[in-house]
Structure formats: structure tokens, C-alpha cells
C-alpha positions in Angstrom: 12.6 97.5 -57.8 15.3 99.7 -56.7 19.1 99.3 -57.9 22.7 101.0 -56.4 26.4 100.3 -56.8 29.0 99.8 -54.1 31.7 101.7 -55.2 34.4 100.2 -53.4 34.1 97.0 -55.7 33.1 99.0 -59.0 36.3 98.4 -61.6 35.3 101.4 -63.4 35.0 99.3 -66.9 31.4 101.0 -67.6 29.9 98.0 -69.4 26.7 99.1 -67.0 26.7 102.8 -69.1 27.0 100.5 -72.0 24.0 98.2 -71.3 21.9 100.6 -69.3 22.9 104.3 -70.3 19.1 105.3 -68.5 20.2 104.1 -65.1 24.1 104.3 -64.8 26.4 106.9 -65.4 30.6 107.3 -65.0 32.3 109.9 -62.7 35.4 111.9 -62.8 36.7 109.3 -60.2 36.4 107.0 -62.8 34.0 105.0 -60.9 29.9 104.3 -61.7 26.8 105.4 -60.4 23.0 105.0 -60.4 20.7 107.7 -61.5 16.8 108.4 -61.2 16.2 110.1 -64.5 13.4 112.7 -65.1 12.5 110.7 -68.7 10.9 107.8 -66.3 9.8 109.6 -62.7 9.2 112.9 -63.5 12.4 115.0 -62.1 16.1 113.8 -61.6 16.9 112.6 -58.6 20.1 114.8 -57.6 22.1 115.6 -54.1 23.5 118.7 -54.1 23.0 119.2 -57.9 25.3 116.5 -58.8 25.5 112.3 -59.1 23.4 110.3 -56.4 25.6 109.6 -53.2 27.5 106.5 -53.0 26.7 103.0 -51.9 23.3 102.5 -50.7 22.9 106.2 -50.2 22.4 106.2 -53.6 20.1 103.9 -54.8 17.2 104.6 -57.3 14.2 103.7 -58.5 13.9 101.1 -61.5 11.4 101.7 -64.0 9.9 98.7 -65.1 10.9 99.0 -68.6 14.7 99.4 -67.1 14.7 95.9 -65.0 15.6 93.8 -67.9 18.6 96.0 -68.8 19.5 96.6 -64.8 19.6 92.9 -64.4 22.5 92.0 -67.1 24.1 94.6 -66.3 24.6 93.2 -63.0 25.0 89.9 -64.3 27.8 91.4 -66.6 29.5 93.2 -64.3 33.1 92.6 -63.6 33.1 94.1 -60.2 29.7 92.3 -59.1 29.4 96.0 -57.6 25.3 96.5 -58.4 22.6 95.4 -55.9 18.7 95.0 -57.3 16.4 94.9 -54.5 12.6 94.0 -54.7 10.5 96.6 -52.6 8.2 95.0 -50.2 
């Protein structure tokens, strides 16, 4: 599974940090993001040594033991800004 955020509906109130602190992370725009952590693939997944892009651009990698967690935080969300999609 593979999760992102469209920033142009994210509300910035971080309750995704709070659920799932492995997959989502805050900004100095004061907006959220989706990460690909070295603890669960092996190396961070980085663009130009900072946060994964925006939007789709951005989307990473769900472990399985994050799916659960990815899941309410989307449910949670006040934005309905984050996306799960099921790899074929």
C-alpha cells in the first residue's frame, strides 16, 4: 500500500503526526507530509535532502505494520487530505 497527502486540503491540525508519527511529519509551511522512513525500508526516502515532494509526487511506501495506523489517520483527518492506494 502506498499513502500521500494533498496539501492543498491539509488544515495543518497534525492529528496524522499524532496517530502515525512513522509515516507523517509537519513542515515550516505548517502543512503535513508523508515519509518513507529508513526504520521500515532500509534508507529514507528524501528529494533534495529534505521532506518528500507534495501531492502525489510524494507518496510512500506503507509498511504493513503502519496500514492500521495510516488508515485512521485518514479516517481522522479533518482535511480528508490523505489518499491510501492498494498496489496492483
Amino acid at each position: 500500500m502506498k499513502v500521500w497527502i494533498d496539501q492543498d486540503l491539509c488544515t495543518g491540525d497534525g492529528l496524522c503526526e499524532e496517530i502515525a508519527p512513522d509515516i507523517f511529519f509537519g513542515q515550516d509551511d505548517g502543512l503535513y507530509y508523508v515519509k518513507e522512513s529508513a526504520v521500515h525500508f532500509g534508507e529514507d526516502k528524501a528529494f533534495d535532502g529534505v521532506a518528500n515532494p507534495a501531492g502525489a509526487d510524494g507518496m510512500a511506501r506503507l509498511p504493513d505494520s503502519q496500514v492500521e495506523a495510516a488508515i485512521e489517520a485518514a479516517e481522522e483527518c479533518p482535511g480528508e487530505c490523505i489518499f491510501i492506494e492498494i498496489e496492483a
